[in-house]
MARBADREN-271143 format. One line per field, with one value per residue (C-alpha): residue number from 1; x, y, z. Coordinates in Angstrom, 3 decimals. Each point is the difference from the previous one (the first is absolute). Last residue first. Layout:
// MARBADREN-271143
tornu	NUM, ...
px	X, ...
py	Y, ...
pz	Z, ...
***
This chain:
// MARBADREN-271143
tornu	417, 416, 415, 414, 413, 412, 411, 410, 409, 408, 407, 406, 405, 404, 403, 402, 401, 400, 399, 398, 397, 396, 395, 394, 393, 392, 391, 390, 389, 388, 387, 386, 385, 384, 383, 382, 381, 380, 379, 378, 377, 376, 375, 374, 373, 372, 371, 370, 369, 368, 367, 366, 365, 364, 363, 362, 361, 360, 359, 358, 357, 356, 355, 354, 353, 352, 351, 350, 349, 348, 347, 346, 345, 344, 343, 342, 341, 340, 339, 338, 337, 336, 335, 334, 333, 332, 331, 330, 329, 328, 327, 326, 325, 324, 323, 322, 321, 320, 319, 318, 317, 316, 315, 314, 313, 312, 311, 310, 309, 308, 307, 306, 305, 304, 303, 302, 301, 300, 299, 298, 297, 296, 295, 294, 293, 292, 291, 290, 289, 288, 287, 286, 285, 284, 283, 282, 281, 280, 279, 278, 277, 276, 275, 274, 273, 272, 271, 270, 269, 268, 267, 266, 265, 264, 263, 262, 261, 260, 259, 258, 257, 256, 255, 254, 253, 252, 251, 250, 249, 248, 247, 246, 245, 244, 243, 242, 241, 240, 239, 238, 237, 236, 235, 234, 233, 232, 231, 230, 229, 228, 227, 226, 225, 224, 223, 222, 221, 220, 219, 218, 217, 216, 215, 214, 213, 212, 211, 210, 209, 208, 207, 206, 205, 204, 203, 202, 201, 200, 199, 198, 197, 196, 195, 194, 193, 192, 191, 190, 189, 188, 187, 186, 185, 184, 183, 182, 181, 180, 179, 178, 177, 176, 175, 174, 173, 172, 171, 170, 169, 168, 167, 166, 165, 164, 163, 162, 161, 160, 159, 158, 157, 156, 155, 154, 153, 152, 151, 150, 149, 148, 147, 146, 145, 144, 143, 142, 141, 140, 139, 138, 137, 136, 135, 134, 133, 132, 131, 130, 129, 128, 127, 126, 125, 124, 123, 122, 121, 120, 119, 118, 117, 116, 115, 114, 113, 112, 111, 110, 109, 108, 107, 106, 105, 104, 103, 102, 101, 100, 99, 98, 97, 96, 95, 94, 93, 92, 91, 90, 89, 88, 87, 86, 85, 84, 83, 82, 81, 80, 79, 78, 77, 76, 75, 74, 73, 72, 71, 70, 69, 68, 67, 66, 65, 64, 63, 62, 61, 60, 59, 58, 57, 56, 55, 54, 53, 52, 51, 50, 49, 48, 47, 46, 45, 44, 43, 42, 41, 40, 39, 38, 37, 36, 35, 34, 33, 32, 31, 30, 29, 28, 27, 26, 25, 24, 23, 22, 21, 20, 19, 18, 17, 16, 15, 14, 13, 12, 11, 10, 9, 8, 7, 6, 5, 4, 3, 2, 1
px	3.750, -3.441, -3.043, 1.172, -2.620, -0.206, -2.497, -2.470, -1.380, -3.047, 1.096, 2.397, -2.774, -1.362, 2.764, 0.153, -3.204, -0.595, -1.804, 0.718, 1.747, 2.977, 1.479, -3.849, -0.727, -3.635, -0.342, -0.310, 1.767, 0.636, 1.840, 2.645, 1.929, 2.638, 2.654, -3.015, -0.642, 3.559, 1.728, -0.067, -0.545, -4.151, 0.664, 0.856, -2.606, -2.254, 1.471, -0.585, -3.441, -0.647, 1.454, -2.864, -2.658, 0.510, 0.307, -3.524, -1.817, 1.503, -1.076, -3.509, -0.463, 1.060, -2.086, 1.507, 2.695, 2.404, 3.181, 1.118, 1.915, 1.502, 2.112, 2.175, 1.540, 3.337, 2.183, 3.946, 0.898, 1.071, 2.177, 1.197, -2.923, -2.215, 2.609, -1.287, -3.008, -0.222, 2.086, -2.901, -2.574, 1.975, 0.071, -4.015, -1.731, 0.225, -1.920, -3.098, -1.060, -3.368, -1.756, -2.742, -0.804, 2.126, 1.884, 3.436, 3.608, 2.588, 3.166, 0.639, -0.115, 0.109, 2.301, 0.326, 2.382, -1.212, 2.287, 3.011, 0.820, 1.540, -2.186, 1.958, 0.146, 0.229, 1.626, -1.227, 1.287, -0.049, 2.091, -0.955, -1.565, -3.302, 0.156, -3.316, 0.823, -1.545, 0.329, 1.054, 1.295, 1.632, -0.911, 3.637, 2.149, 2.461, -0.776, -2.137, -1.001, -2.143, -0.680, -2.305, 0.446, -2.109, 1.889, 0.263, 3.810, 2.092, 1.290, 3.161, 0.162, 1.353, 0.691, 0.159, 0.276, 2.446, 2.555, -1.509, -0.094, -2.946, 0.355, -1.607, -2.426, -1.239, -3.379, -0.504, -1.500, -3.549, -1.910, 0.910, 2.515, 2.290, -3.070, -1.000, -2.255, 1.031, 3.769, 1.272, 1.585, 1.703, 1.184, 2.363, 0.282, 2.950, -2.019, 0.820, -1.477, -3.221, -0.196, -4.066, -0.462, 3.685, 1.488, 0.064, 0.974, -0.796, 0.639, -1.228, 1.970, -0.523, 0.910, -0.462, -0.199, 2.317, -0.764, 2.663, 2.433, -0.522, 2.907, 1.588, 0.436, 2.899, 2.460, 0.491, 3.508, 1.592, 1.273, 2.192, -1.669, 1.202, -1.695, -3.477, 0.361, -3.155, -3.431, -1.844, -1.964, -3.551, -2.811, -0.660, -2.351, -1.290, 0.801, -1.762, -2.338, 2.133, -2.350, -2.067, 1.720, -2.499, -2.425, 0.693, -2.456, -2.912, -0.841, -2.256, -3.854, -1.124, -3.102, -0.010, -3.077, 1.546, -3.432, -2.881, -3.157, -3.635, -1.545, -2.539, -3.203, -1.965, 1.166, 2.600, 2.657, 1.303, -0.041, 3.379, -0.550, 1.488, 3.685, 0.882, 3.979, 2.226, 3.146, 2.403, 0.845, 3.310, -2.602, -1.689, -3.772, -1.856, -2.899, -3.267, -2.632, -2.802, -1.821, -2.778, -2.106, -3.226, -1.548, -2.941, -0.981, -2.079, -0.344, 1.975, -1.274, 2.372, 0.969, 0.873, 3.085, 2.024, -2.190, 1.289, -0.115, 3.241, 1.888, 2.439, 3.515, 0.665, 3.661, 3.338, 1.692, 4.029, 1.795, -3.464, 1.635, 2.163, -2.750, -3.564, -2.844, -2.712, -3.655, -1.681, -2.646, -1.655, -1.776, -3.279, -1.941, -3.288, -0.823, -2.694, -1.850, -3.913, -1.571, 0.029, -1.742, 0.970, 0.283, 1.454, -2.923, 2.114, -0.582, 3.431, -0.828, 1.049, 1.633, -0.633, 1.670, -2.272, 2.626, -0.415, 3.101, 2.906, 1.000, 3.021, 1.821, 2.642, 2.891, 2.628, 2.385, 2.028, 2.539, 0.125, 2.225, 2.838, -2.398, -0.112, -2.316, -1.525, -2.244, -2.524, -0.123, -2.215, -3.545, -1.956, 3.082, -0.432, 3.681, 2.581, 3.343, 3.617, -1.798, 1.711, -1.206, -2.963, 1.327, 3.173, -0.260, 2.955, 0.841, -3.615, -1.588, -2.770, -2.744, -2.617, -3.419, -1.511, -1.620, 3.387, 2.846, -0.908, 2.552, -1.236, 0.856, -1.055, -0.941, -3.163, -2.457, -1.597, -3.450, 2.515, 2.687
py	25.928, 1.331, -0.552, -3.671, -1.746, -3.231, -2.074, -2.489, -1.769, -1.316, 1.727, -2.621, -2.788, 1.513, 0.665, -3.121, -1.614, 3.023, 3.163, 1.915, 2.445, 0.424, 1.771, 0.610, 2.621, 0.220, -3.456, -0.252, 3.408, -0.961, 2.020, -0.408, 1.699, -1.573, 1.783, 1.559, -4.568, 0.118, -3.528, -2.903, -2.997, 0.343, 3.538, -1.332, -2.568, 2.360, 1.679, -2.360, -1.018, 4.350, -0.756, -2.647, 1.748, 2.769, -1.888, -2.021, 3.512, 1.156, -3.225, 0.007, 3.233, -0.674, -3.149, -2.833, -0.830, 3.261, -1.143, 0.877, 2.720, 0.487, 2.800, 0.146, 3.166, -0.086, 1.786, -0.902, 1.908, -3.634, -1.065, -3.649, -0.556, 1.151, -2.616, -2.614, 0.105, 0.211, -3.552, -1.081, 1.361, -2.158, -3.460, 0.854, -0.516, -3.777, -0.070, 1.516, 3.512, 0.510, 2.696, -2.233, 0.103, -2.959, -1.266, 2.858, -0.540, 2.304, -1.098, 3.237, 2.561, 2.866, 2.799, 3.697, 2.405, 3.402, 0.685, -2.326, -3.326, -1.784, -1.846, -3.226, -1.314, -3.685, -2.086, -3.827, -2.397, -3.672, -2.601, -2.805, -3.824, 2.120, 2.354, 1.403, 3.530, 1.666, 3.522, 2.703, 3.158, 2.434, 3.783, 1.565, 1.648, -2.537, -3.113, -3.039, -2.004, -2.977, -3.694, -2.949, -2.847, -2.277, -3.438, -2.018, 0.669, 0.784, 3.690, 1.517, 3.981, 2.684, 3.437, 3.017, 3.810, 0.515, 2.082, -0.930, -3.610, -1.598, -1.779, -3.647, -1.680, -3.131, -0.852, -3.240, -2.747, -1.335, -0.885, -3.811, 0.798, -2.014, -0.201, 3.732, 2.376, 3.191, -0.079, 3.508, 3.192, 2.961, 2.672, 2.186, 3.538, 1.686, 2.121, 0.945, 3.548, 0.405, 3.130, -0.330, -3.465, -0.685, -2.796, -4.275, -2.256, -3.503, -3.517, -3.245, -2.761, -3.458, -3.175, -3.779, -2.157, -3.296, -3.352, -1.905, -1.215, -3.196, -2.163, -0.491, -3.815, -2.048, 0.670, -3.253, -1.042, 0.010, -2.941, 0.480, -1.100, -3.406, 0.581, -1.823, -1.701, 2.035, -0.968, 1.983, 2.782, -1.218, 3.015, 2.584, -0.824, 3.239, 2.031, -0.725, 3.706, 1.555, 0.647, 2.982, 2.886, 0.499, 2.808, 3.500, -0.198, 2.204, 3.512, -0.254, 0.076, 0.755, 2.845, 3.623, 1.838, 3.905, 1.642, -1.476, 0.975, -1.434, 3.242, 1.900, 1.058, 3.280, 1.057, -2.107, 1.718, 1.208, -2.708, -1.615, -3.656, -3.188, 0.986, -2.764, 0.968, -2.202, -0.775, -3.356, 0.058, -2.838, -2.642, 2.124, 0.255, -2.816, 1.674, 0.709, -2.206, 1.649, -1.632, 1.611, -0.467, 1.797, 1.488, 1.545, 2.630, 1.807, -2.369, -0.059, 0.462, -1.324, 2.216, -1.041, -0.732, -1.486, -1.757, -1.055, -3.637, -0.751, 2.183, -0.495, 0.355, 3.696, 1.266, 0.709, 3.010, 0.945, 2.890, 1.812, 1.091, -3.448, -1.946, 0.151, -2.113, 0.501, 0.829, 0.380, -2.906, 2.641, -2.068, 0.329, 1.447, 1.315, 1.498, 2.103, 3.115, 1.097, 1.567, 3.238, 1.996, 1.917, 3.329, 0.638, -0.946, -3.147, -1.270, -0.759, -2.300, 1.281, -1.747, -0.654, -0.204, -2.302, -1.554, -3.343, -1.923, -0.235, -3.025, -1.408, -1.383, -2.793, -0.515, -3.277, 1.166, -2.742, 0.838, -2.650, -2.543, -2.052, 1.108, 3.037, 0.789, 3.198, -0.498, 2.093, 3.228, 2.122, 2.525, 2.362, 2.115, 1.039, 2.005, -1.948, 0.586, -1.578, -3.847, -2.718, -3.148, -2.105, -3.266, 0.069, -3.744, -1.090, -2.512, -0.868, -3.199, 0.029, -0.131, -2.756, 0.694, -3.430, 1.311, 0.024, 2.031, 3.706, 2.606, 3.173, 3.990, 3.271, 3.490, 2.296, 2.036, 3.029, 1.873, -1.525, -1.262
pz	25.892, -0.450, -2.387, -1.588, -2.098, 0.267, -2.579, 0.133, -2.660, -2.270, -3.021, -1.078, 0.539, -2.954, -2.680, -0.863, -0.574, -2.338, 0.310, 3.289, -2.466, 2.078, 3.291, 1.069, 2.304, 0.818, 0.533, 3.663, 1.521, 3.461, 2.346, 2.685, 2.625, 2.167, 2.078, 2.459, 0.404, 2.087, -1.200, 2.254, -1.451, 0.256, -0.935, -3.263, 0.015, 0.292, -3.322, -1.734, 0.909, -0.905, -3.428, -0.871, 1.650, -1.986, -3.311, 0.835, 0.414, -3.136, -1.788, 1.171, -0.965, -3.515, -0.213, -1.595, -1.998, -0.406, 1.316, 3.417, 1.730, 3.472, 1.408, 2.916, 1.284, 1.634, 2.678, 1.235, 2.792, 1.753, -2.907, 0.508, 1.745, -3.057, -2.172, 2.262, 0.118, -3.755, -0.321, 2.673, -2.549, -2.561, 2.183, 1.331, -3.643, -0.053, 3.248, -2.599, 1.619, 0.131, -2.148, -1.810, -4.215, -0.174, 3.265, 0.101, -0.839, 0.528, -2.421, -2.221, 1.697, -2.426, 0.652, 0.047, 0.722, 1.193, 2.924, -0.467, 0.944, -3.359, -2.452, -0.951, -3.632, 0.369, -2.916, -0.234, -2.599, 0.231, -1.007, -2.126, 1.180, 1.341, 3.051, 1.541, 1.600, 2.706, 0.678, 2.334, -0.112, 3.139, 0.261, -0.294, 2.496, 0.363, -2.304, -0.654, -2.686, 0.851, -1.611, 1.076, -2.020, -1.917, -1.239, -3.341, -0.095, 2.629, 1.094, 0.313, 0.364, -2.496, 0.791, -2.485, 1.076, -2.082, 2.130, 3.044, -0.292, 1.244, 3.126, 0.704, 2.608, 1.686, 1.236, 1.887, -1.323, 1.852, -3.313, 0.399, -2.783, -2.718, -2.996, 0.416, 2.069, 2.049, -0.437, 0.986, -0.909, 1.170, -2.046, 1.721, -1.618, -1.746, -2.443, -3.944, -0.961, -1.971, 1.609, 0.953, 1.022, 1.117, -1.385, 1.101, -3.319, -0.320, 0.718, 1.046, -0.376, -1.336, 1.707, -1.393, 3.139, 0.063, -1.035, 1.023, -2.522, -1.909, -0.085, -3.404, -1.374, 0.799, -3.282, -2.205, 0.163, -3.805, -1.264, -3.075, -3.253, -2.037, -3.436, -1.149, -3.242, -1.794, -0.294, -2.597, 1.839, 1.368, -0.960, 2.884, 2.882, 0.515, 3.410, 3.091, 1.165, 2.592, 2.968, 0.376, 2.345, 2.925, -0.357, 1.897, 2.742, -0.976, 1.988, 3.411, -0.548, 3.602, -0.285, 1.352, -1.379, -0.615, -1.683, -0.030, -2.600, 0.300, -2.073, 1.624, -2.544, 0.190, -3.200, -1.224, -2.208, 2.776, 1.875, -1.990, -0.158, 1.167, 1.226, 2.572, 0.660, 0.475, 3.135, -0.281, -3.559, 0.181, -2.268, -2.820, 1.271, -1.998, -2.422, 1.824, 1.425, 2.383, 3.089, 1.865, 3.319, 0.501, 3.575, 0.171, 2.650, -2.496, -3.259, -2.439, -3.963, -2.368, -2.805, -3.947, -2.195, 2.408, 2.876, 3.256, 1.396, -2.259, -1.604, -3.679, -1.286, 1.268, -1.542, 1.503, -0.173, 0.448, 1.055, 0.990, 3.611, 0.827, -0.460, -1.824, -0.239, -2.809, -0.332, -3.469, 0.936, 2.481, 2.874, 1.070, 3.259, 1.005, 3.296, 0.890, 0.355, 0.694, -2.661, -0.967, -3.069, -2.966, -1.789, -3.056, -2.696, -0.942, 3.171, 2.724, 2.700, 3.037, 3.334, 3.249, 3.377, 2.459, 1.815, -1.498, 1.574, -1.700, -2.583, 0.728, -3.195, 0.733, -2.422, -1.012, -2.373, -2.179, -2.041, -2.742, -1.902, 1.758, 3.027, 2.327, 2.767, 1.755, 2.998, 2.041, -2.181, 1.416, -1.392, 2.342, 0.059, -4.018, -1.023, 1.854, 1.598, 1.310, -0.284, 2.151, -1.238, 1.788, -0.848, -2.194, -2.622, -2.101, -2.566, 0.187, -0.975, -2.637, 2.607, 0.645, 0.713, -0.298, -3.654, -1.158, -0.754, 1.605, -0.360, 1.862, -0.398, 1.564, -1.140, 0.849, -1.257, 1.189, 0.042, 1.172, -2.106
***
């Protein structure tokens, strides 16, 4: 935290500066958001034992802001400001939304139980120890404090820091432990036996790829009713790919709606529902050794509907468009070519840390880069209209380490077929 404090981890062995060896180490790990910007993660590791978060505190500049000291007679006096930091001892990790928590073990080079002065322009590298991240939990949340309950004080909390720690091989089968010698029988006059060929032993079959299958159920959003849509899908990561495969597809059934598509275990794919007059879906799926279910409720094109979309991607607290963003605004493109009188307002929202003026100004920005690159693919800018309301329109509480990152969106609004 700041007036902050800060989270990272180190496993020191000797006084040489020996590690305990890592299982695996992500330098400079992809992080979706963060609440203190003058703090970074440089390294996360993983042992048999620890998860390992290395941090680095920059200190700004003096620039002259001050702050009160409360008397006891109600008034008080300024002084100039500055930095101290420490770390909250009640921290945890959390994956997959708050399914599962892992504990703070200890810091080192930041203090716990009191505050560290930092000087302006300082800069202070931390480590912090917590519990071992489940192996397979590839995304966690850094929840150290609540500010609230701080006055004055910025916790160090991250939200979505990507880290490799792939899922456990399946352990080998032990081998069968040698019976006990049992006791000598009394010797009997051994009897003629027919000769019997002793069978050549089994050859082992080649190891061949367990599949699983993807399935699910495609409806309309608002009738409920079953969809015939194509759902196409491909292999973005896995044990048989160089990351290059190309995409293949299914057809849901239109009585049921269902489909089902083959998949391989241990892999991340890339799915998408699509159909006729319908705003496509997208997701990506991580499969495990058990199939996987996925239904898509599609909005369909109509004056009024509403979607979120889901996969644009922006650099935390900026407004430019992550690369990883362009596949859905293409899919958008394309659906506005599809139906050239076709008008839509774009709204943005955020959570509520920080300022509120801040946010709204950061929310408009945010919608307007989208729609630039529109235009930039050709679509007429008087078809595009957008707002930003910051967080004055939460869809939750804005409480919990879930429903955060849910508010930070943007949606599609459709003002003209």
């Amino acid at each position: 935290m700041n007036c902050r404090h800060i989270i990272l981890f180190l496993l020191l062995l000797s006084p040489f500066g020996l590690r305990a060896q890592a299982q695996y180490t992500t330098e400079n790990p992809r992080v979706d958001d963060v609440n203190d910007r003058d703090v970074t993660i440089r390294r996360v590791e993983l042992t048999d034992q620890y998860t390992i978060i290395y941090m680095t505190f920059r200190s700004k500049r003096s620039s002259g802001q001050m702050f009160k000291i409360p008397l006891p007679n109600g008034r008080g006096y300024s002084l100039p400001s500055g930095n101290t930091i420490s770390f909250v001892p009640t921290a945890r990790l959390y994956v997959n939304d708050g399914e599962k928590s892992f504990k703070f073990v200890r810091a080192e080079n930041i203090p716990t139980e009191k505050r560290r002065d930092v000087s302006p322009g300082e800069q202070v590298d931390f480590v912090a120890y917590f519990e071992r991240i489940t192996p397979g939990y590839e995304v966690f949340d850094l929840f150290e404090c609540s500010d609230q309950n701080r006055n004055g004080e910025i916790c160090f909390n991250f939200w979505g820091v990507h880290i490799t720690n792939p899922a456990k091989k399946p352990n080998a089968r032990r081998a069968p432990t040698t019976p006990p010698k049992q006791e000598p029988k009394p010797r009997e006059t051994p009897r003629a036996t027919p000769t019997v060929p002793t069978p050549e032993p089994e050859k082992p079959k080649p190891n061949t790829p367990v599949a699983v299958a993807i399935n699910g159920t495609v409806r309309d959003v608002k009738t409920k009713k079953p969809l015939k849509a194509t759902i196409t899908y491909q292999l973005l990561s896995g044990a048989e790919t160089n990351g290059d495969e190309p995409a293949d597809s299914v057809r849901s059934d239109a009585s049921t709606g269902k489909y089902s598509a083959p998949g391989q275990t241990v892999a991340v794919y890339a799915v998408m529902a699509s159909a006729k007059g319908y705003f496509s879906q997208s997701d990506t799926l991580a499969t495990s050794r058990s199939d996987v279910t996925r239904n898509f409720d599609l909005v369909p094109i109509e004056t009024g509907a509403k979607i979120t979309l889901k996969n644009i991607y922006f650099n935390v607290s900026r407004f430019d468009l992550k690369p990883e963003s362009f596949p859905e605004l293409d899919r958008l493109v394309g659906i506005m070519q599809e139906n050239p009188t076709l008008t839509i307002r774009l709204e943005g929202h955020t959570d509520i840390v920080g300022s509120f003026d801040a946010n709204v100004e950061l929310s408009r920005n945010r919608v307007n880069e989208v729609k630039r690159y529109l235009v930039s693919k050709g679509i007429d800018s008087d078809r595009i209209d957008t707002v930003g309301y910051g967080p004055s329109r939460p869809i939750n509480s804005n409480k919990s380490l879930k429903e955060r990152p849910e508010n930070r969106r943007v949606e599609l609004v459709i003002t003209k077929v």
